[in-house]
C-alpha positions in Angstrom: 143.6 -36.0 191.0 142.5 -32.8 190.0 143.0 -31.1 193.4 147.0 -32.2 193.6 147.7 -31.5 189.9 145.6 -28.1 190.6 148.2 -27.7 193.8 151.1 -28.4 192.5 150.3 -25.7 189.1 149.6 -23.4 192.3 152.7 -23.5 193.8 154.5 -22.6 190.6 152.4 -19.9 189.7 153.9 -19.0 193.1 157.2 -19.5 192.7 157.7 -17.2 189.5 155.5 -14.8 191.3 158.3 -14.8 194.1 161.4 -14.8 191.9 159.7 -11.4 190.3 159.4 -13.0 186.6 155.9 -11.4 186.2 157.3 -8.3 187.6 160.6 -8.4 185.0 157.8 -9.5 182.3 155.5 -6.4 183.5 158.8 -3.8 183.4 159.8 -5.7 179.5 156.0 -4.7 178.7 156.4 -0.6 179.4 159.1 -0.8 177.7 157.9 -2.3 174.4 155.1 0.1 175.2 157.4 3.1 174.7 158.9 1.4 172.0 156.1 1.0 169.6 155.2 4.3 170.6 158.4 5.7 169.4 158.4 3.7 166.4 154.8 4.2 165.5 155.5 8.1 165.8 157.6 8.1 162.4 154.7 6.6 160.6 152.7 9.1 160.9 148.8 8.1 159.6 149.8 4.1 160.1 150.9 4.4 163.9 148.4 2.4 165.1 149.1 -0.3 162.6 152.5 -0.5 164.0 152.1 -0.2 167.1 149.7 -3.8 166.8 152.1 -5.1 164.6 154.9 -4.7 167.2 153.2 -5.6 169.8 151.6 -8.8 168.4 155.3 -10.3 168.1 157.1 -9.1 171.3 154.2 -10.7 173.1 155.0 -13.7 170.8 158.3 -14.0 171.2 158.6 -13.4 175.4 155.8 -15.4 176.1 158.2 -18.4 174.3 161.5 -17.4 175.4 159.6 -17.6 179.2 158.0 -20.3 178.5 161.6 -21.9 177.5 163.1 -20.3 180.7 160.2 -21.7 183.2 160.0 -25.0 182.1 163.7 -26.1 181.7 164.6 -24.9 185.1 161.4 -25.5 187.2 161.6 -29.2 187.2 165.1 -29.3 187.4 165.4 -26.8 190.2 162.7 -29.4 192.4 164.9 -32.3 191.3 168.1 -30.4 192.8 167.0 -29.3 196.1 165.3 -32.6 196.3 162.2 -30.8 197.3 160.8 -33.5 195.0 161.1 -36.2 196.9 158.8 -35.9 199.9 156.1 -34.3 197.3 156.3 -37.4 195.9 156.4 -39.8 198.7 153.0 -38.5 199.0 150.0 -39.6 197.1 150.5 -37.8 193.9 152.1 -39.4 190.7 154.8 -38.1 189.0 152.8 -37.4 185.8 150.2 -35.5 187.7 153.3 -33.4 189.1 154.6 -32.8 185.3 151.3 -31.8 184.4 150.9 -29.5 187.6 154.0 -27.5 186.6 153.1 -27.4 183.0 149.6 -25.5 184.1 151.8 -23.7 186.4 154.1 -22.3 183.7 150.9 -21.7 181.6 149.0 -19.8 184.1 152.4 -17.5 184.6 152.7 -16.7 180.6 149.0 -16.4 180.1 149.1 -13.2 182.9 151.7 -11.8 180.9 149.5 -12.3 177.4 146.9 -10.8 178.8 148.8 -7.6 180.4 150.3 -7.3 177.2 147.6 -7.3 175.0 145.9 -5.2 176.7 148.4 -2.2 177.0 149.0 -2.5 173.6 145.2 -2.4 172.5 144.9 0.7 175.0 148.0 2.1 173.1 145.9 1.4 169.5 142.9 3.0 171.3 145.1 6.1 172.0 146.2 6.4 168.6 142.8 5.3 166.6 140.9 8.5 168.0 140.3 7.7 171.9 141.1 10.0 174.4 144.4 9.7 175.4 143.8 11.0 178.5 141.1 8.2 179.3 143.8 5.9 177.9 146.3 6.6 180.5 143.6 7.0 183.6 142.3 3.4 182.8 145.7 2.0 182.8 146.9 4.3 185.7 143.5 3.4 187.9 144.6 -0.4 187.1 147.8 0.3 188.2 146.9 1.6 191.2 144.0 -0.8 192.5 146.6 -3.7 191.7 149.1 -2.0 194.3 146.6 -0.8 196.6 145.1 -4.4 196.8 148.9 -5.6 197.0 149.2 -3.6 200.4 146.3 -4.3 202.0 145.9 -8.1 201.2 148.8 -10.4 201.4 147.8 -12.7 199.0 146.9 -10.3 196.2 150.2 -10.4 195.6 150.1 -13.6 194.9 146.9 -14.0 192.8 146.2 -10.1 192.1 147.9 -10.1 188.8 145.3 -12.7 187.2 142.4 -10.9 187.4 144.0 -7.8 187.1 145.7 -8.8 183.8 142.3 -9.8 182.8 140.8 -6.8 183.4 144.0 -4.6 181.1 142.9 -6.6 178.5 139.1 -6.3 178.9 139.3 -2.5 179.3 141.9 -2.5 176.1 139.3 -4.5 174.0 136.3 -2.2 175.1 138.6 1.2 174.2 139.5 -0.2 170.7 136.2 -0.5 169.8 137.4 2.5 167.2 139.7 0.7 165.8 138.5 -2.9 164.8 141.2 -4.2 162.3 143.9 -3.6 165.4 141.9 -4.9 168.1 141.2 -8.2 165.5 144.8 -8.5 165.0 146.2 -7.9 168.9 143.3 -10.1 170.1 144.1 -13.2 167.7 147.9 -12.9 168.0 147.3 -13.0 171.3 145.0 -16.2 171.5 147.2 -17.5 168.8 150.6 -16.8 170.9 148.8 -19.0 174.2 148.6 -22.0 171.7 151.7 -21.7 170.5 153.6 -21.3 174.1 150.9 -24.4 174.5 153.0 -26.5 172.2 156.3 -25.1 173.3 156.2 -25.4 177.4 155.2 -29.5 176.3 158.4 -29.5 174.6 160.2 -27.8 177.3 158.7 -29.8 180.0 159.1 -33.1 177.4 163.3 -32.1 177.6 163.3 -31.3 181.3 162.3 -34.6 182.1 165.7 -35.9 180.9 168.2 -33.9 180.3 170.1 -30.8 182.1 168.4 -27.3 181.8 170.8 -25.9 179.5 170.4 -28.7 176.7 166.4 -28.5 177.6 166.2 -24.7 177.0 168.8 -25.1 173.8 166.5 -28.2 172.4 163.0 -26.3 172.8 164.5 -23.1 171.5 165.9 -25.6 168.2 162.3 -26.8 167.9 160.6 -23.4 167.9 163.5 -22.4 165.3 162.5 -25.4 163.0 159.0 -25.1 163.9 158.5 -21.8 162.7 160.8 -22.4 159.3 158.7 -25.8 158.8 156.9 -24.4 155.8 159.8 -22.7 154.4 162.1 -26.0 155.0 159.2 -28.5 153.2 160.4 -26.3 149.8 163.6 -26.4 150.1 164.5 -26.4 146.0 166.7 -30.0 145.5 168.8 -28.1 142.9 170.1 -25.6 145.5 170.4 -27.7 148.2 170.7 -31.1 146.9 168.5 -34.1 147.6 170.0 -35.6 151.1 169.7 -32.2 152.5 166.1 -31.5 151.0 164.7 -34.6 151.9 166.2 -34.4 155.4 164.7 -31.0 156.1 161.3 -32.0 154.3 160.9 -34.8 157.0 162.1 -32.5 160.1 158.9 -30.1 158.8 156.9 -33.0 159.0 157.9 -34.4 162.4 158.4 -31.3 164.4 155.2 -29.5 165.3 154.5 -26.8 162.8 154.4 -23.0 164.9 154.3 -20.9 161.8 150.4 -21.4 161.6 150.5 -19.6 164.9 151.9 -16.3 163.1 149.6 -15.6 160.0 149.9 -12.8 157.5 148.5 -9.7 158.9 145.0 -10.0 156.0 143.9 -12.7 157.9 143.8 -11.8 161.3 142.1 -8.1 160.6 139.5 -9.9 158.1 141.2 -7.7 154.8 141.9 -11.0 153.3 140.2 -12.8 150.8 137.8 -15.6 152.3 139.2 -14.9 155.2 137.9 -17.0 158.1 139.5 -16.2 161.5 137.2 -18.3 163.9 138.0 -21.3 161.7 141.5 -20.5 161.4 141.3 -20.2 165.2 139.5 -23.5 165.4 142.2 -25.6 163.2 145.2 -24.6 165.2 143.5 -24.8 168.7 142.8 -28.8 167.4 146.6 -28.7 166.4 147.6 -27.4 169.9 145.3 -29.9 172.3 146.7 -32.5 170.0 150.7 -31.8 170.5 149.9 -30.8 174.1 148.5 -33.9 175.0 150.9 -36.2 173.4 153.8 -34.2 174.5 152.9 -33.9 178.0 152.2 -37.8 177.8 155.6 -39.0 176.4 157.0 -36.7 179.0 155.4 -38.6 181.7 156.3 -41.8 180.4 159.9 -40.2 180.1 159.8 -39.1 183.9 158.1 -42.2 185.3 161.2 -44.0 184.6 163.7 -41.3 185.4 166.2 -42.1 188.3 166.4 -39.6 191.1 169.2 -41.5 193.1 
């Protein structure tokens, strides 16, 4: 089991690899990069701060929005060119095939978190007293053994990216050391922005087993919308609002899975805050996330077990 569900998670890695979607992602991370750098030029002794901060939520929110993208057109694009049906004419059930993609659309955003994460903790390194020069030659030698291994081996261009994604954000990590409350922050958000995409490729994947991949990507991005307002929509004040409309939004912030753990006040991810406790922090919400994973991705295959493809 294992092996197919591990082949078919391949073969969509593969497929956003071909369409160029970690290539867009890689062109989208530059330009944040100059971005933040702009930005955190104006602030003068807090550039570093803001250059974490902004790069902590654009990793956050295009590692949903292609999470959204991936999974409510990958299953639908197999189901249209009927490429489906002989995979599954083979010995392979159709939940091991929804749970193949979902790894597959995983595996795609968690390259991108990493190459993010790292440029933007080399970025913080930069700006918290590293060289900048050795900055720019770690990223730039990166660069360049990614594209010379791309040349010379076919299939590093396939599978390059994962290792070399892992090594941005191990050399970022390493060159922050001189700046601990950034490299905290990008390194959490970045763990906590994997979790979250977690929860919201299940629901993606949960839609796309019924429905068209317009209505999938406008439901998930719904659910992310209510998901991160939950705890603002549970106190909703009844003399405002009115009862029917409190109570109703009160029980969506219940049933819908709750994504604004996954973005925390800033305190708590450096360790400024009071009692702060980011491993246990980090240890509730990855419970939250296996627990909405899994049951997502199993009413999803209980929805796509019965789906007609004729």
């Amino acid at each position: 089991m294992l092996q197919r569900v591990a082949t078919i998670a391949y073969a969509t890695y593969r497929e956003a690899v071909r369409a160029r979607i970690l290539l867009g992602l890689g062109g989208v991370a530059g330009a944040l990069a100059f971005y933040a750098l702009v930005v955190g030029a104006f602030a003068l002794q807090e550039s570093s701060r803001v250059v974490a901060d902004l790069g902590a939520m654009t990793t956050s929110v295009f590692s949903i929005l292609v999470a959204i993208l991936i999974g409510a057109t990958s299953l639908h694009r197999e189901l249209e060119m009927k490429t489906i049906l002989p995979l599954l004419a083979r010995p392979i059930r159709r939940g091991e095939f929804l749970v193949g993609k979902y790894l597959g659309i995983m595996l795609v955003v968690g390259v991108f978190i990493l190459a993010e994460g790292g440029l933007v903790l080399t970025m913080c390194a930069a700006l918290g007293g590293r060289s900048p020069a050795l900055c720019v030659s770690a990223v730039a030698s990166l660069a360049v053994l990614l594209a010379v291994a791309a040349w010379r081996f076919p299939k590093a261009r396939t599978f390059g990216p994962i290792p070399w994604a892992a090594a941005m954000m191990l050399a970022g990590t390493v060159l922050a050391a001189g700046a601990p409350g950034e490299r905290s922050l990008v390194l959490a958000s970045a763990a906590l922005s994997f979790m979250e995409v977690a929860i919201v490729a299940g629901l993606a994947m949960l839609f796309s087993a019924f429905s068209t991949p317009f209505l999938s990507a406008l439901l998930t991005l719904g659910m992310v919308v209510v998901g991160r307002s939950a705890d603002t929509m549970a106190r909703m004040p009844i003399k405002v609002f009115g009862k029917g409309l409190h109570d109703l939004a009160f029980v969506l912030s219940r049933v819908v899975p709750n994504l604004h753990v996954y973005v925390p006040a800033r305190p708590l991810l450096t360790g400024e805050g009071v009692n702060a406790n980011l491993v246990g922090y980090l240890a509730l919400t990855s419970v939250q996330t296996v627990g909405w994973m899994v049951g997502l991705l199993a009413v999803a295959s209980f929805v796509f077990q019965r789906r007609d493809f004729t």
